[in-house]
Z-matrix of the N, CA and C atoms (Angstrom, degrees):
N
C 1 1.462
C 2 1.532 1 110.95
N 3 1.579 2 116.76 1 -46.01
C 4 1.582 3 103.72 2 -166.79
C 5 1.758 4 98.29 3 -80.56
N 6 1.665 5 105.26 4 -7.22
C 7 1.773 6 84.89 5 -174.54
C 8 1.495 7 105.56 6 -75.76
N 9 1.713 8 122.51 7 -35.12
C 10 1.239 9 108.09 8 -172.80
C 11 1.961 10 114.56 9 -72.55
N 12 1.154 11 84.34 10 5.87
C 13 1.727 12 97.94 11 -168.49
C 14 1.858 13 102.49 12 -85.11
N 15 1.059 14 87.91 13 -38.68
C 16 1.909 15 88.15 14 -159.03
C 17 2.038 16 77.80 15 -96.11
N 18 1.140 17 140.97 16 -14.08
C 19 1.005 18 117.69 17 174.07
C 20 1.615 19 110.34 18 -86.44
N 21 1.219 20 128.94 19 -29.56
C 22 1.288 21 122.37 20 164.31
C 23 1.612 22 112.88 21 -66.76
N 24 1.033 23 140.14 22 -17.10
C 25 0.833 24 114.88 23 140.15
C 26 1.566 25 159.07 24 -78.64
N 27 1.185 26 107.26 25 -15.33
C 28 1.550 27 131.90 26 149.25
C 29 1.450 28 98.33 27 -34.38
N 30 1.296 29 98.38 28 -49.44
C 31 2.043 30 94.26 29 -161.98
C 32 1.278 31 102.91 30 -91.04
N 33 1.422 32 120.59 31 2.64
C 34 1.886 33 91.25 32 146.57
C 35 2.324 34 78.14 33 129.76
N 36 0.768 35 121.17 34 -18.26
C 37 1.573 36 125.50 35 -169.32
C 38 1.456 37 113.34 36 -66.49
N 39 1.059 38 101.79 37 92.75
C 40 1.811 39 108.91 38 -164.22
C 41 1.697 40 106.45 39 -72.71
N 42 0.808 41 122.35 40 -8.46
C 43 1.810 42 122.72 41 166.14
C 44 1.719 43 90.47 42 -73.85
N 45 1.248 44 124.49 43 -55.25
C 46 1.241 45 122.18 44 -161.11
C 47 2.069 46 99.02 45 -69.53
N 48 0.944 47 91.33 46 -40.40
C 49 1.491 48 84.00 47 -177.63
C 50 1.255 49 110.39 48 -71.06
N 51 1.260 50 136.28 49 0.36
C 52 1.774 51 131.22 50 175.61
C 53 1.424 52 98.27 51 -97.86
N 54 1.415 53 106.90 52 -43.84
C 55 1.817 54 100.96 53 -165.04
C 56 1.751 55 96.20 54 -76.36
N 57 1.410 56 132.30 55 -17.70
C 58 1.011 57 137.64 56 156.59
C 59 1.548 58 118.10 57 -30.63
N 60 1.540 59 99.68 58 -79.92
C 61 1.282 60 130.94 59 176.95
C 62 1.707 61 110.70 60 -45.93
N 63 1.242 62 121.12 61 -50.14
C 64 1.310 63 142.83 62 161.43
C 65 1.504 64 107.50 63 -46.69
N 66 1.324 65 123.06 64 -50.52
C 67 1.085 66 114.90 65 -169.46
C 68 2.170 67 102.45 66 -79.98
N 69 0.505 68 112.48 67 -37.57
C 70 1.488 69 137.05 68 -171.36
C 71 1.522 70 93.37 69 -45.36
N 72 1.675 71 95.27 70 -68.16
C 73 1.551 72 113.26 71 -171.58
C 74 1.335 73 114.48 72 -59.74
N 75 1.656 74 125.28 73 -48.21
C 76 1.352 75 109.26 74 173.85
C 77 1.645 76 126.51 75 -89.72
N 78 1.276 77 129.28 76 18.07
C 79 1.368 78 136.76 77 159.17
C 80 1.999 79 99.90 78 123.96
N 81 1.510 80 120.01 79 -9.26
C 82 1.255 81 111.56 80 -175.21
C 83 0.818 82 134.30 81 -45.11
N 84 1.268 83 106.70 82 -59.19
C 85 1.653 84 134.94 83 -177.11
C 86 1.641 85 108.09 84 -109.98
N 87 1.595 86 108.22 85 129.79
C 88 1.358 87 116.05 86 179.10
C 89 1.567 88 106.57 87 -98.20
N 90 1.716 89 108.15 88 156.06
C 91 1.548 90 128.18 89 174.22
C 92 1.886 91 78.33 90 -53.94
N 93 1.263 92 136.37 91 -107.11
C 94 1.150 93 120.03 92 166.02
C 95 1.534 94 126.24 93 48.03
N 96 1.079 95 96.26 94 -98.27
C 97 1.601 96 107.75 95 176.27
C 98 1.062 97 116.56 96 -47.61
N 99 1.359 98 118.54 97 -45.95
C 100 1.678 99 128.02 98 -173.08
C 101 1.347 100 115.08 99 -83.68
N 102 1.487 101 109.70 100 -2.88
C 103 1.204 102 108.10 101 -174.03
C 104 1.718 103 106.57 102 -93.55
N 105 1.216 104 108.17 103 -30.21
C 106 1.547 105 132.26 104 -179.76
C 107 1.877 106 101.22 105 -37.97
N 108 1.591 107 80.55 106 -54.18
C 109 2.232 108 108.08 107 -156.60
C 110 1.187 109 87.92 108 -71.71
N 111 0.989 110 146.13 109 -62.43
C 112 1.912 111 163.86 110 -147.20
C 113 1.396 112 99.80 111 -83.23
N 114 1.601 113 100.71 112 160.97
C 115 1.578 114 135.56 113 -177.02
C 116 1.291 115 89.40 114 -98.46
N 117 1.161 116 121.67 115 99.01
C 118 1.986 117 123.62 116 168.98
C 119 1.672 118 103.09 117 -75.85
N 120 1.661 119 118.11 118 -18.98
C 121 1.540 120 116.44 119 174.49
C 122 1.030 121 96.69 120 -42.26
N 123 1.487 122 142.39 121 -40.59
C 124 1.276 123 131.99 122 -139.58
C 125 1.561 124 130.15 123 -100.09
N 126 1.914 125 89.54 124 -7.52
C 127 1.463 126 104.20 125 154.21
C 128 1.603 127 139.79 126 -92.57
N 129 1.485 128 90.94 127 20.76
C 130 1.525 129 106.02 128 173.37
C 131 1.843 130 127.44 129 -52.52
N 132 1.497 131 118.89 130 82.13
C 133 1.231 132 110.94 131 -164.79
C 134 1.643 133 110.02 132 -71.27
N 135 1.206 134 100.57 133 138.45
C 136 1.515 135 125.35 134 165.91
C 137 1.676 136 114.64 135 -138.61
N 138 1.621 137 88.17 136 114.86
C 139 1.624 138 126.94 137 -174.31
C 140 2.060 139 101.69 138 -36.03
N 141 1.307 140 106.23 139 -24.46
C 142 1.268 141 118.08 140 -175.40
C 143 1.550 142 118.37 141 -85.39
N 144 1.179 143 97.56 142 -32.49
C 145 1.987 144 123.20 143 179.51
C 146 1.204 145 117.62 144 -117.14
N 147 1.360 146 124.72 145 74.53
C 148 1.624 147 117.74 146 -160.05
C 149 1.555 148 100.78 147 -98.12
N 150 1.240 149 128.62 148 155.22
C 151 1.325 150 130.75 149 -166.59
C 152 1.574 151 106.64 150 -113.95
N 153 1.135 152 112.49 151 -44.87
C 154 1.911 153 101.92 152 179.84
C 155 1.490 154 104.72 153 -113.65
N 156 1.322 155 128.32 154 164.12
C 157 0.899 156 159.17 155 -175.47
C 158 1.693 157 126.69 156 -142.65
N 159 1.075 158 113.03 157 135.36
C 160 2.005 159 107.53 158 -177.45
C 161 1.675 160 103.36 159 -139.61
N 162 1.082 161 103.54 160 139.90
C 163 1.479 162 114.21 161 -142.76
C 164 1.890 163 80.31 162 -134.40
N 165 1.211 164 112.50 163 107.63
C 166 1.674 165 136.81 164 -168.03
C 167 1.190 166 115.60 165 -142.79
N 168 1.323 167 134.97 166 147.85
C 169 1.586 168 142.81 167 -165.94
C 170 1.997 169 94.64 168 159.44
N 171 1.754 170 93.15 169 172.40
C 172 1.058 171 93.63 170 170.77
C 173 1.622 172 141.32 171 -81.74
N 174 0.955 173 130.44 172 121.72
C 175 1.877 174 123.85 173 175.97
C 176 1.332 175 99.59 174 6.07
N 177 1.924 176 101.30 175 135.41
C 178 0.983 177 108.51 176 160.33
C 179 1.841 178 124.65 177 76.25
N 180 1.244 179 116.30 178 -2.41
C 181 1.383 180 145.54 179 173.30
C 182 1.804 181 103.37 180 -58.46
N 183 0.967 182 112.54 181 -70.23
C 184 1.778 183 117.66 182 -163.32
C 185 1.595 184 96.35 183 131.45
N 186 1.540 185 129.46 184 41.83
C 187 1.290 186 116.49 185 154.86
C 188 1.382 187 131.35 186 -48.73
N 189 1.499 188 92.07 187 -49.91
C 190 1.506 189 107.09 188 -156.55
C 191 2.119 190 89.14 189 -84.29
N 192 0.967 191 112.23 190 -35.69
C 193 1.285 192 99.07 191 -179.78
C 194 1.512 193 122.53 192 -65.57
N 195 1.431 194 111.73 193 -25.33
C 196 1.698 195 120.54 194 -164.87
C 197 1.787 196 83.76 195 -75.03
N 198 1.570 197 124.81 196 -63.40
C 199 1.301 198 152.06 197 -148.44
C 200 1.938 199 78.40 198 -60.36
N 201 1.569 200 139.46 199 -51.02
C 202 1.307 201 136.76 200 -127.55
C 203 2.062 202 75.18 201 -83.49
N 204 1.425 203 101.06 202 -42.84
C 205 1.551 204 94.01 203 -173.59
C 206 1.074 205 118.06 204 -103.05
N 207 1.163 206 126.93 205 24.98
C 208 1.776 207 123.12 206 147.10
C 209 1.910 208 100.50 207 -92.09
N 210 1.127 209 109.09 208 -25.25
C 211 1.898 210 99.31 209 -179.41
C 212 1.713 211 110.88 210 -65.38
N 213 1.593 212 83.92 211 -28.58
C 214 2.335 213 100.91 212 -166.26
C 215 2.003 214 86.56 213 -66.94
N 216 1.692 215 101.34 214 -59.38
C 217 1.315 216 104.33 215 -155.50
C 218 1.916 217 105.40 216 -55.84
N 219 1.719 218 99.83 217 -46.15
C 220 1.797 219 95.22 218 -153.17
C 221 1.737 220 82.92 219 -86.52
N 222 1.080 221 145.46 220 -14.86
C 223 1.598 222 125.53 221 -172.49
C 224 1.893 223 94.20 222 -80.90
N 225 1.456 224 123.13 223 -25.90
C 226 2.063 225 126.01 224 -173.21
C 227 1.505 226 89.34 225 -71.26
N 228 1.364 227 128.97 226 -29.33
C 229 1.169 228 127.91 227 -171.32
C 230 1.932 229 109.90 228 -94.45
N 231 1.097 230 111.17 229 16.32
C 232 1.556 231 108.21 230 158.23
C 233 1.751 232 94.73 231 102.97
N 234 1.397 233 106.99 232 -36.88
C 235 2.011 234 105.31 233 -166.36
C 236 1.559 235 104.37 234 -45.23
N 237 1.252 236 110.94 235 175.95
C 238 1.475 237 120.38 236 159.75
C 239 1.355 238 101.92 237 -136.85
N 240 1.527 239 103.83 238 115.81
C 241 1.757 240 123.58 239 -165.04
C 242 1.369 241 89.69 240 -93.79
N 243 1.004 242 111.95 241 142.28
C 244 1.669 243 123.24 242 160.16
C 245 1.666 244 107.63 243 -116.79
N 246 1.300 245 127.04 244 125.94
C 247 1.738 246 146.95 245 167.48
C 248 1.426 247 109.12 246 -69.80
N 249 0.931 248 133.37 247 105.60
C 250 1.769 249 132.14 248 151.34
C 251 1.337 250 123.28 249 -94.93
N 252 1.384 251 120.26 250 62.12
C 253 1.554 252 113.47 251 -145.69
C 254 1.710 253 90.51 252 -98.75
N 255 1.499 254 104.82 253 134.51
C 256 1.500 255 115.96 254 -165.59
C 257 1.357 256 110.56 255 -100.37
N 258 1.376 257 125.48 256 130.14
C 259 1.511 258 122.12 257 -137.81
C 260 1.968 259 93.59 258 -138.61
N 261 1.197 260 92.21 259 113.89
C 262 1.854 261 88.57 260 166.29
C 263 1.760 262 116.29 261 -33.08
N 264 0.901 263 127.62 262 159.11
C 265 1.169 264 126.21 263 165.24
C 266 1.580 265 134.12 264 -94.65
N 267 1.412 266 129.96 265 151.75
C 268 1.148 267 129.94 266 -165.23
C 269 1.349 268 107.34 267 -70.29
N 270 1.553 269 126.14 268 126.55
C 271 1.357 270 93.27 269 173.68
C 272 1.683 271 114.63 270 -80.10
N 273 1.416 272 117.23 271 -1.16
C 274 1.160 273 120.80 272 -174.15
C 275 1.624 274 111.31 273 -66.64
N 276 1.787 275 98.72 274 -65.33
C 277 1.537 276 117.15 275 -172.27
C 278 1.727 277 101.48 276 -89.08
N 279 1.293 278 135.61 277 -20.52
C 280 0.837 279 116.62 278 -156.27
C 281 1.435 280 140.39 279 88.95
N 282 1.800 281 114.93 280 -15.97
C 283 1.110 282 147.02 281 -140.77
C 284 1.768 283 99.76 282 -110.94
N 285 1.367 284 92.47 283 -169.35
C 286 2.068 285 79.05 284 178.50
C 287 1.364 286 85.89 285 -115.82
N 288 1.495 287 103.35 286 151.44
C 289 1.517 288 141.52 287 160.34
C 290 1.621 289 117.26 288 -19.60
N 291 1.391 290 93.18 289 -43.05
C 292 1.702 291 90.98 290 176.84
C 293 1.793 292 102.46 291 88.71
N 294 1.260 293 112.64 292 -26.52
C 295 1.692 294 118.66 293 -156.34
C 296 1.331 295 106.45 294 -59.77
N 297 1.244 296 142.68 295 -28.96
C 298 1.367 297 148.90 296 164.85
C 299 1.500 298 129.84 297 -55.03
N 300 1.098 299 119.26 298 -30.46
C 301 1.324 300 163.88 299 155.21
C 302 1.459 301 105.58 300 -38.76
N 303 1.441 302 116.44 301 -64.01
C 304 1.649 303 104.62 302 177.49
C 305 1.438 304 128.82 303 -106.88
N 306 1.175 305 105.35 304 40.07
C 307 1.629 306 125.11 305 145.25
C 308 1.398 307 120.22 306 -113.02
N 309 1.314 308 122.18 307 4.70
C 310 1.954 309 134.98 308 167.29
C 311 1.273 310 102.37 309 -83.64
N 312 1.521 311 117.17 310 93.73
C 313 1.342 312 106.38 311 168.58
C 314 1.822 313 106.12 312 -113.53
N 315 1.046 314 117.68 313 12.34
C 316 1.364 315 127.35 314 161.79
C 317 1.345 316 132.20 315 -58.85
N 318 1.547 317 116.66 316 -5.89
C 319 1.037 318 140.66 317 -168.78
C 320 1.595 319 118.99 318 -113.64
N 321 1.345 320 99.83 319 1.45
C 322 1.167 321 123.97 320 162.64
C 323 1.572 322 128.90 321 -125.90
N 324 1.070 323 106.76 322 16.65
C 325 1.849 324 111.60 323 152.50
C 326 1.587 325 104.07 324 -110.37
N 327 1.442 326 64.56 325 127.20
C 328 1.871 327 99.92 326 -168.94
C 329 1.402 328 110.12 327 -62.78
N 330 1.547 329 129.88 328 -21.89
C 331 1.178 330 114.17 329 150.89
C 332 1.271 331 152.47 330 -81.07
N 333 1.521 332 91.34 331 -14.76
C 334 1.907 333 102.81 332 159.94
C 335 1.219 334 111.52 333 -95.44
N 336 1.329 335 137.57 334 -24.36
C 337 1.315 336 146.46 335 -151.31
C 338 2.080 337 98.87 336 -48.67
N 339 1.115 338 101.62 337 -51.44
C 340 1.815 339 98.68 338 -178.37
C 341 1.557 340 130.06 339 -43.42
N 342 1.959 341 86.45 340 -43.56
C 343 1.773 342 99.77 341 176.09
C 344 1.454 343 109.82 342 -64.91
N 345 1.338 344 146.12 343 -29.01
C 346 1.235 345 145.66 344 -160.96
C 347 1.165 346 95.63 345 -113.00
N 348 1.964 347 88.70 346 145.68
C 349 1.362 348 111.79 347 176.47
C 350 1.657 349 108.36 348 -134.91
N 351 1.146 350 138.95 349 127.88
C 352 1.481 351 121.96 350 -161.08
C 353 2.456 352 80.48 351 -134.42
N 354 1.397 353 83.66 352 143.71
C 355 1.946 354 103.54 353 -175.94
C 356 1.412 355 96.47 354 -142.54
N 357 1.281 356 121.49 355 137.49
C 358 1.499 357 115.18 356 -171.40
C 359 1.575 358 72.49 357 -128.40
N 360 1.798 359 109.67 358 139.50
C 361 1.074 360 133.55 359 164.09
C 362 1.790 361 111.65 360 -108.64
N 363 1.256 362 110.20 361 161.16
C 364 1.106 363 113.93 362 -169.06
C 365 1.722 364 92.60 363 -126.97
N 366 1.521 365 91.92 364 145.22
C 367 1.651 366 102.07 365 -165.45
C 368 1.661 367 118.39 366 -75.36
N 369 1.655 368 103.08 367 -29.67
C 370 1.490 369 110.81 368 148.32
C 371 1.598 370 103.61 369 84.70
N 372 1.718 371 105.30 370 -104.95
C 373 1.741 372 94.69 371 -166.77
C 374 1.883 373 89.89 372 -133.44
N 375 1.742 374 98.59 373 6.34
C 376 1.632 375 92.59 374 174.14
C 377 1.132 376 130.05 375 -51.74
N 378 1.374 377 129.38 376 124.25
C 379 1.443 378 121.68 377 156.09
C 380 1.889 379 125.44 378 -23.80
N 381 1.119 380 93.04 379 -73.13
C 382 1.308 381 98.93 380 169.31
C 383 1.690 382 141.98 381 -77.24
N 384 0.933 383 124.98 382 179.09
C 385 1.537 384 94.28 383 178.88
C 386 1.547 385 110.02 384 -110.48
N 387 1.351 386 121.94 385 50.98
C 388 1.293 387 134.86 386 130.67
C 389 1.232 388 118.78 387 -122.65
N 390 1.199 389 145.20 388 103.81
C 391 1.658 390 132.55 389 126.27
C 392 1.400 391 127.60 390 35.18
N 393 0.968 392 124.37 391 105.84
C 394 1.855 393 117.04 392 -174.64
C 395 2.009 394 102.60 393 -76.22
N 396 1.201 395 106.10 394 -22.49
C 397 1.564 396 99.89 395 167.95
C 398 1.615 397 121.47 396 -70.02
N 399 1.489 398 136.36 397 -11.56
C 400 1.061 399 145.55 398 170.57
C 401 1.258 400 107.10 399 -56.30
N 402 1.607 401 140.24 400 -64.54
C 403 1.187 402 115.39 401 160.29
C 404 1.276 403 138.92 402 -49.30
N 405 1.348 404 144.04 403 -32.40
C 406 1.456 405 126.95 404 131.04
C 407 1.566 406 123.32 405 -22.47
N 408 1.518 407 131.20 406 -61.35
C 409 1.279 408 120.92 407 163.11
C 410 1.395 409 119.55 408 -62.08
N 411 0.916 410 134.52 409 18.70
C 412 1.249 411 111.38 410 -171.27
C 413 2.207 412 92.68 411 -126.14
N 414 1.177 413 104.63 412 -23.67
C 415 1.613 414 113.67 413 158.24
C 416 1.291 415 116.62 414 -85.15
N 417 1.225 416 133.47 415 -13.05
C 418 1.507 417 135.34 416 172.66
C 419 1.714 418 98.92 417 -100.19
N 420 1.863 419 127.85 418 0.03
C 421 1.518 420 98.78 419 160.48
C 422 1.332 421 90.98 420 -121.99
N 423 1.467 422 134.11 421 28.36
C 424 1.490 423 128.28 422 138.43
C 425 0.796 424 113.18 423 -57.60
N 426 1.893 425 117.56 424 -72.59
C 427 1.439 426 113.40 425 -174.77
C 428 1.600 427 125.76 426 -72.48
N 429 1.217 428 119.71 427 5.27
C 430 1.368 429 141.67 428 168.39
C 431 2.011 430 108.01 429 -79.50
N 432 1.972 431 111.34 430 -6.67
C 433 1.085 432 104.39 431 177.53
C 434 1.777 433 120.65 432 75.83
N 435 1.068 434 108.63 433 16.39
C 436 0.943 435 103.52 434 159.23
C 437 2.035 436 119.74 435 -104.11
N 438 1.224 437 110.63 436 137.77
C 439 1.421 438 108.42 437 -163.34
C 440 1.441 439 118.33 438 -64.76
N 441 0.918 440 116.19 439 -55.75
C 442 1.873 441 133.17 440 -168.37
C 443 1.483 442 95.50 441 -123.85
N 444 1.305 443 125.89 442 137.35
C 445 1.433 444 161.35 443 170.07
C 446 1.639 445 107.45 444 -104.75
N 447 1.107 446 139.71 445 124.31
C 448 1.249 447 141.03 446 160.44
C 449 1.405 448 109.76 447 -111.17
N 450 1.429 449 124.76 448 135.75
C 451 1.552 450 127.62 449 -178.00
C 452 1.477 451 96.04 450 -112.09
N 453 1.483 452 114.79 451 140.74
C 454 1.624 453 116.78 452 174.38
C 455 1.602 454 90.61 453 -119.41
N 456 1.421 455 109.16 454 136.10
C 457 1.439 456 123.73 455 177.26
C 458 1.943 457 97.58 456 -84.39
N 459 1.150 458 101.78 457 159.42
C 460 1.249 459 118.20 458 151.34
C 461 1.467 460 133.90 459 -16.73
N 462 1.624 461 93.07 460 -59.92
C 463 1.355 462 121.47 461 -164.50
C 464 1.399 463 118.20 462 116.42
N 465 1.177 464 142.10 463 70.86
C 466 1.357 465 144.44 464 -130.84
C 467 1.671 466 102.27 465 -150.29
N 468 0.976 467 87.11 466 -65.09
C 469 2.104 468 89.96 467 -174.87
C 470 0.988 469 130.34 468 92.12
N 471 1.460 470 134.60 469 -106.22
C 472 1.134 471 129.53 470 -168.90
C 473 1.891 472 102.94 471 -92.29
N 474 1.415 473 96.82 472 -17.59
C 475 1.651 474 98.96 473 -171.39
C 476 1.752 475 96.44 474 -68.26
N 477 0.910 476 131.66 475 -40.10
C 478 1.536 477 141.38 476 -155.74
C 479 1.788 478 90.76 477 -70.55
N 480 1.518 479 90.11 478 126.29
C 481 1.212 480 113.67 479 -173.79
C 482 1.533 481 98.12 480 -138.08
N 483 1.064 482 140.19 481 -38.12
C 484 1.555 483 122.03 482 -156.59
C 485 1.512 484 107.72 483 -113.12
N 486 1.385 485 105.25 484 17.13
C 487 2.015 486 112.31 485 150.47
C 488 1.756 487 108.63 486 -76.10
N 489 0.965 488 98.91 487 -24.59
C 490 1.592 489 114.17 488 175.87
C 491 1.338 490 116.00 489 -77.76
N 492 1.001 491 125.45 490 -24.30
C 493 1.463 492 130.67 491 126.98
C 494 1.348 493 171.75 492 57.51
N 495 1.622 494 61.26 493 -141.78
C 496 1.670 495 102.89 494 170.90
C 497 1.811 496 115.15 495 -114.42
N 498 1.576 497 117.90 496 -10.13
C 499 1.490 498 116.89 497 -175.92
C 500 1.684 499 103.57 498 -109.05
N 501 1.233 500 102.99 499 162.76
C 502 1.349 501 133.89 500 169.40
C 503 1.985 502 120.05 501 -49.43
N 504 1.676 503 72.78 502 -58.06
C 505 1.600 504 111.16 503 -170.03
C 506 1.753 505 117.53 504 -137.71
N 507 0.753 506 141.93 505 121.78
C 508 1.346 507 141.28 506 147.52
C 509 1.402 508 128.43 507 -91.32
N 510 1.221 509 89.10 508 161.13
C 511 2.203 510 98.67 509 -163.57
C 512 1.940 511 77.44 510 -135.50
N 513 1.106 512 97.64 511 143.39
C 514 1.637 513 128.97 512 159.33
C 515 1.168 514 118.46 513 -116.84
N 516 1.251 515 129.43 514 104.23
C 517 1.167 516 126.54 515 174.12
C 518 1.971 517 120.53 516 -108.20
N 519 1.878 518 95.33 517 137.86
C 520 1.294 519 93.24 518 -159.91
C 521 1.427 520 105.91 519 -134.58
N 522 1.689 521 124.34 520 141.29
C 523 1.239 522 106.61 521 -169.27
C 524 2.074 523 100.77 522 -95.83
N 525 0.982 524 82.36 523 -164.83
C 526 1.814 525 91.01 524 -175.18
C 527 1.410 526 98.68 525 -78.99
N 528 1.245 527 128.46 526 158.11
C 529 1.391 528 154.70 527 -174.99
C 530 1.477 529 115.83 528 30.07
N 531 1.577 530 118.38 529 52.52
C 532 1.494 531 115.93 530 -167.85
C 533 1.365 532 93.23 531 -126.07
N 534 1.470 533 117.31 532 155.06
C 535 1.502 534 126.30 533 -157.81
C 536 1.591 535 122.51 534 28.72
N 537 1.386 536 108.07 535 179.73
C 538 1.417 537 97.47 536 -169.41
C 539 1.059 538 137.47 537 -90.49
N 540 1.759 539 140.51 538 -131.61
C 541 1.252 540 123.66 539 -164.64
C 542 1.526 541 123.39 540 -98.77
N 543 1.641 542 95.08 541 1.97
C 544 1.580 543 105.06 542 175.79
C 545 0.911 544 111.42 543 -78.72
């Protein structure tokens, strides 16, 4: 079952790539497995061609807004962006917040809308406010063909250490007159 699963998603089947992702996230499906089905050539890093990115600063900054127009700009330009936007958890469900989610309005122009893929994870029982399984997803929607990965932190800042990581590249984002003069 998970081989025909993680192979439909390879081929582009975005149900398969959530229950993928799903499976990944709660212990089902291993980097492992997917690595078997998959072209691992294709995670060949070069310092010149970087594939993920995590886009972190403190609450309330303009993450989700900077992140809404790099998905508009790099998906008009042909990429297929994938969203990992990392979401406190419910204390109700357990689940993520969702709160990232309604500042993506890139996901609704109908001409990029295909290249983008946005998954809100929930931070759960992590120490940090990413997930140590995110790097596994984030090499299973490389080799899943998607070009650029963007990670959205929490909102954390200077504490956020383990996007560093897990990314390519990092972005800090900072608003005007916050902390001090150093």
């Amino acid at each position: 079952m998970n081989e025909q699963l993680i192979i439909d998603a390879i081929n582009g089947n975005r149900r398969s790539v959530a229950r993928t992702l799903s499976g990944l996230e709660n212990g089902h499906i291993t980097l492992g497995q997917i690595r078997q089905i998959a072209d691992i050539s294709m995670l060949a890093k070069d310092n010149d061609n970087w594939r993920s990115i995590a886009i972190t600063g403190a609450p309330g900054v303009g993450k989700s807004c900077l992140i809404d127009k790099l998905l508009a700009n790099w998906a008009g330009t042909g990429l297929k962006v994938a969203l990992l936007a990392i979401d406190p958890s419910s204390p109700r469900t357990g689940g993520a917040l969702l709160g990232d989610r309604v500042r993506i309005t890139a996901i609704d122009l109908v001409d990029v809308k295909d290249k983008i893929y946005v998954r809100s994870i929930a931070t759960r029982k992590s120490s940090g406010s990413v997930p140590l399984i995110v790097s596994d997803m984030i090499e299973f929607l490389i080799l899943a063909g998607w070009d650029k990965v963007i990670i959205e932190t929490v909102g954390s800042g200077q504490a956020e250490v383990r996007c560093a990581a897990i990314a390519d590249r990092i972005v800090v984002v900072e608003g005007p007159a916050r902390g001090d003069g150093v």
